[in-house]
N, CA and C of each residue as an Amber inpcrd file, in Angstrom:
protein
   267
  94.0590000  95.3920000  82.5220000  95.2030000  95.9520000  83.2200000
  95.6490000  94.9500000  84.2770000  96.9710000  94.5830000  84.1400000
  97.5580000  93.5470000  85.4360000  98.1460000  94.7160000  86.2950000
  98.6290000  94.1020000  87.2290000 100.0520000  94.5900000  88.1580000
 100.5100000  95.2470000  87.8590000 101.6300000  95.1730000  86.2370000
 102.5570000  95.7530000  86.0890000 102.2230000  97.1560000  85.6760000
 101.1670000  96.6950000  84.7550000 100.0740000  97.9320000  84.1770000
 100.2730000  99.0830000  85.4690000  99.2040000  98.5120000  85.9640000
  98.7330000  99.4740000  87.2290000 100.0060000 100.1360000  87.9400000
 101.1750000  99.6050000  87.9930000 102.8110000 100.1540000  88.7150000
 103.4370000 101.4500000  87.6530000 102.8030000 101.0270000  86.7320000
 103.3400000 101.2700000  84.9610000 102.8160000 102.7370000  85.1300000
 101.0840000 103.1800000  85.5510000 100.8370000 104.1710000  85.7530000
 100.7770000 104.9840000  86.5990000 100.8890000 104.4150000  87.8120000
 101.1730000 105.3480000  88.5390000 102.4650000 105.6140000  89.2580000
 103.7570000 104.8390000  88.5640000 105.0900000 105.6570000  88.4600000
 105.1510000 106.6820000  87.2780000 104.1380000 106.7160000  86.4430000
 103.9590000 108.0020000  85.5240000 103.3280000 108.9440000  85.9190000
 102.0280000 109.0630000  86.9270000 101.5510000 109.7390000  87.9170000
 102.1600000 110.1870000  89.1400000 103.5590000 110.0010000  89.6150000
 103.7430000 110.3420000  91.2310000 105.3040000 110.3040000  90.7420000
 106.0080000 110.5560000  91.7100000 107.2820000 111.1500000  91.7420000
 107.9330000 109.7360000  92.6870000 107.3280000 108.5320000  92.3780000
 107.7640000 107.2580000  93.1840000 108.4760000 106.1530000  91.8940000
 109.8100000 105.4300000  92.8390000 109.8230000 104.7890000  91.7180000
 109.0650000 103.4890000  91.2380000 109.3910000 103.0100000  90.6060000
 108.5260000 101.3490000  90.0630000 108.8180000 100.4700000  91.3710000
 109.6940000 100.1760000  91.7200000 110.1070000  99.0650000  92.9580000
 109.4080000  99.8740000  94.3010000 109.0270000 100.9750000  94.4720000
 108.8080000 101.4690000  96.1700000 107.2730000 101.2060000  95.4320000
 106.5080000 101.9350000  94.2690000 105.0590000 100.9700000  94.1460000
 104.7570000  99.8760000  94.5960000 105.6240000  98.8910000  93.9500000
 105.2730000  97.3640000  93.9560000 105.5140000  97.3150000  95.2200000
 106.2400000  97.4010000  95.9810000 106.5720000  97.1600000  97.9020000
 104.9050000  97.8420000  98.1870000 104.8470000  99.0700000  98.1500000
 103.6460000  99.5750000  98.6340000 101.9190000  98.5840000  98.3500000
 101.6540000  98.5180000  97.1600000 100.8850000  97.7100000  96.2740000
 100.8500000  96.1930000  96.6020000 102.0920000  95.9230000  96.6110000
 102.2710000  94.2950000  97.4870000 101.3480000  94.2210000  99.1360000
 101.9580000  94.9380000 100.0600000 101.8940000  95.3330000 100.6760000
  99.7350000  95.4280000 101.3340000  99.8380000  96.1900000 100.8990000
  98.2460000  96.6610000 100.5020000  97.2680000  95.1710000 100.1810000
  97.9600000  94.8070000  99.0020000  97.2370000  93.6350000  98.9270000
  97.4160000  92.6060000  99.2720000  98.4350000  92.2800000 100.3070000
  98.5620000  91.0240000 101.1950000  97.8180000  91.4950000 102.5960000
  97.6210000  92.8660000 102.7480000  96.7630000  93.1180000 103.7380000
  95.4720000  92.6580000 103.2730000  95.0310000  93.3560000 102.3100000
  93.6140000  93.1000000 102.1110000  93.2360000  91.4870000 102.6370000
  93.7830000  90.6550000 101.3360000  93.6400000  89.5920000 101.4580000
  93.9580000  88.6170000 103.2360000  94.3350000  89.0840000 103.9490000
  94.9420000  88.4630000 105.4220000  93.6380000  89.0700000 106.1810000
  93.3140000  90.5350000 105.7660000  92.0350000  90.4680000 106.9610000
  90.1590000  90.3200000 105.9320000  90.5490000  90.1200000 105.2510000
  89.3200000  89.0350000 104.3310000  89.2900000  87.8400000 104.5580000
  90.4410000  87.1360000 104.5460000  90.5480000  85.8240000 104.9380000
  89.9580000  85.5350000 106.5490000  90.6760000  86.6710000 107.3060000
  90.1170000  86.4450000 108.8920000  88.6670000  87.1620000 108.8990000
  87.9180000  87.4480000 107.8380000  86.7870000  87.8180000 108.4580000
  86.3190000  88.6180000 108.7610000  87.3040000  90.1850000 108.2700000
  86.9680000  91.2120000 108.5560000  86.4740000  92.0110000 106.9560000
  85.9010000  92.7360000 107.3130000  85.2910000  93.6360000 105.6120000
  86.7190000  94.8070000 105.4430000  87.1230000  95.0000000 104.1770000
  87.9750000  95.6950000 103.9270000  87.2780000  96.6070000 103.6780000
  87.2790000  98.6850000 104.1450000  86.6180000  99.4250000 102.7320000
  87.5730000 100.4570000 102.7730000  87.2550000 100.8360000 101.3250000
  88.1230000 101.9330000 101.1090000  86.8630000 102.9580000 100.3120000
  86.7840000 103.8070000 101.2920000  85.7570000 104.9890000 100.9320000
  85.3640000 105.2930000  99.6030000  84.4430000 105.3000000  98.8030000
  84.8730000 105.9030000  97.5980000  85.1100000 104.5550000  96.1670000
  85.6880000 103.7220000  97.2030000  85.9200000 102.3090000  95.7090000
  85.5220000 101.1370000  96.4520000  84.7250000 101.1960000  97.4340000
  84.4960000  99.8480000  97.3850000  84.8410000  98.7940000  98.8970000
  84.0940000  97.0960000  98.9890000  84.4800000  97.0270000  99.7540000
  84.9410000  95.9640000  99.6480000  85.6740000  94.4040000 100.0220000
  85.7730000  93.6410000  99.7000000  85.1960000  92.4690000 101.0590000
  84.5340000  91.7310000 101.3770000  84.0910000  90.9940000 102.2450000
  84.0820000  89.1650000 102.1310000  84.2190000  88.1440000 102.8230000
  83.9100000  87.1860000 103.0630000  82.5040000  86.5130000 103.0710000
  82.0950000  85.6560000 102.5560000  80.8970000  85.1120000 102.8230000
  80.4770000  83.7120000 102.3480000  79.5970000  83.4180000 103.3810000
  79.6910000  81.5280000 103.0930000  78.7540000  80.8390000 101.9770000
  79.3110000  79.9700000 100.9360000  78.8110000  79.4020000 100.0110000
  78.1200000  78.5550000 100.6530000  76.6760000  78.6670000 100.1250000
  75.4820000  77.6060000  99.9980000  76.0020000  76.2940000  99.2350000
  76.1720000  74.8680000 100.1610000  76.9280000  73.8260000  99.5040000
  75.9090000  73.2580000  98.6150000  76.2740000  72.7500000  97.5790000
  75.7990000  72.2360000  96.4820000  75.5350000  70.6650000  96.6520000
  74.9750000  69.9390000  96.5270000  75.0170000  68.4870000  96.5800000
  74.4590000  68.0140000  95.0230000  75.3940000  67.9490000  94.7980000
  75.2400000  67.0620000  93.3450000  75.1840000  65.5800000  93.5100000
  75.4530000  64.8370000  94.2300000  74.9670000  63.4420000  94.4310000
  75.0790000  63.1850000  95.8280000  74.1260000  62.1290000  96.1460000
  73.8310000  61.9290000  97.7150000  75.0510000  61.4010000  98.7080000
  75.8050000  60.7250000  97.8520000  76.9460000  60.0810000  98.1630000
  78.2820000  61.3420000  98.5360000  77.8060000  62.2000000  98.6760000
  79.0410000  63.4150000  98.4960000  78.7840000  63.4390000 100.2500000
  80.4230000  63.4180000 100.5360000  80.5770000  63.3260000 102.3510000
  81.2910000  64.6840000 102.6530000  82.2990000  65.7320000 101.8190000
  82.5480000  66.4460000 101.7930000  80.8430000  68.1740000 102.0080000
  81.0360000  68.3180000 103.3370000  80.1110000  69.3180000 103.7290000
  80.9400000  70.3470000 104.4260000  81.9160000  70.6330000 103.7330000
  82.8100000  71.7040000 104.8620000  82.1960000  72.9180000 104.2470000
  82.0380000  73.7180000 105.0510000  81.5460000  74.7570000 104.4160000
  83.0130000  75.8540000 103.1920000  82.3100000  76.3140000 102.2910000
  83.3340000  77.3490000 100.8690000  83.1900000  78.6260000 101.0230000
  84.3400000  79.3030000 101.3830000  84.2100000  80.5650000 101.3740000
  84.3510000  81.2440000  99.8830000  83.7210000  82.4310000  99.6940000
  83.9080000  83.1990000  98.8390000  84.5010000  84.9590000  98.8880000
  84.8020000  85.2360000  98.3870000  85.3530000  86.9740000  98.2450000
  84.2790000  87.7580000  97.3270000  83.6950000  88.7670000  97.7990000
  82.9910000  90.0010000  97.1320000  83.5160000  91.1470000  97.1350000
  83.3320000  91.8450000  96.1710000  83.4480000  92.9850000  96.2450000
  82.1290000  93.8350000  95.9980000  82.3250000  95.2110000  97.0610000
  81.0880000  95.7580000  96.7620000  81.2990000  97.1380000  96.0730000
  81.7620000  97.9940000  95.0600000  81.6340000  99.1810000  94.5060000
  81.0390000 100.2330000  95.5380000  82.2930000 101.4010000  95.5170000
  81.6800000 102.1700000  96.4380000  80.8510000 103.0800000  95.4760000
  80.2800000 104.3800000  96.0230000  79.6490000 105.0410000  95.4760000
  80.1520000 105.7470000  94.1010000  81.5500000 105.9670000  94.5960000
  82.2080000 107.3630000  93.7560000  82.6720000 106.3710000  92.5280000
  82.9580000 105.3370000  92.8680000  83.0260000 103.8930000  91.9090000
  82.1020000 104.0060000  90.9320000  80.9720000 103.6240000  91.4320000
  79.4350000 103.1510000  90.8100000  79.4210000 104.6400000  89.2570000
  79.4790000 105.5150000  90.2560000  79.3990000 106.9910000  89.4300000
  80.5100000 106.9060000  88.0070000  81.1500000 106.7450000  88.7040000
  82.0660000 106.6580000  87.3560000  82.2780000 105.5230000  86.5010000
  81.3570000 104.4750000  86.3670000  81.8220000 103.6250000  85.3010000
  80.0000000 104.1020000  85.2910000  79.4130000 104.5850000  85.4060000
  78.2620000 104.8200000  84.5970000  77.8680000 106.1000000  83.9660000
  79.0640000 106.8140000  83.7170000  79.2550000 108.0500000  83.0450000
  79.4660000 108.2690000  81.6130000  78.4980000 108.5710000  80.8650000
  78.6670000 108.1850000  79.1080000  79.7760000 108.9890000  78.8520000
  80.7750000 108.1440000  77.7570000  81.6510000 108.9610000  77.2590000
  81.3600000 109.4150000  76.0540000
């Protein structure tokens, strides 16, 4: 499922149109991403959390001068998450 997908269903779910989703959805996820980037943990009760954290640098040859430290993005599954993708169908 992309973007459009995800706009696709829930203007079939809600009484919103396709363009006030995508504003909303945009929105949402330029937040996420702006306070992940600064360092803060995103959660949303129920699905999960998304957090920052620093990559262990790799040295593949001795000659490597590049030591800046690499950030990465996680996500952590909330509970009500976890529950439901481990529910036999």
């Amino acid at each position: 499922m992309n973007k459009k997908d995800l706009i696709n269903e829930v203007c079939y779910t809600t009484n919103l149109t396709k363009k006030e989703i995508d504003i909303v959805l945009t929105a949402i996820l330029e937040m996420i991403i702006t306070k992940v980037s600064h360092g803060e943990r995103v959660r949303l009760v129920g699905f999960g959390s998304f957090y920052k954290f620093k990559k262990k640098p790799t040295i593949k040859s001795p000659d490597t001068t590049d030591m800046s430290p690499k950030f990465k993005v996680k996500f952590s599954p909330g509970k009500f998450f976890k529950q439901k993708i481990n529910v036999q169908n």
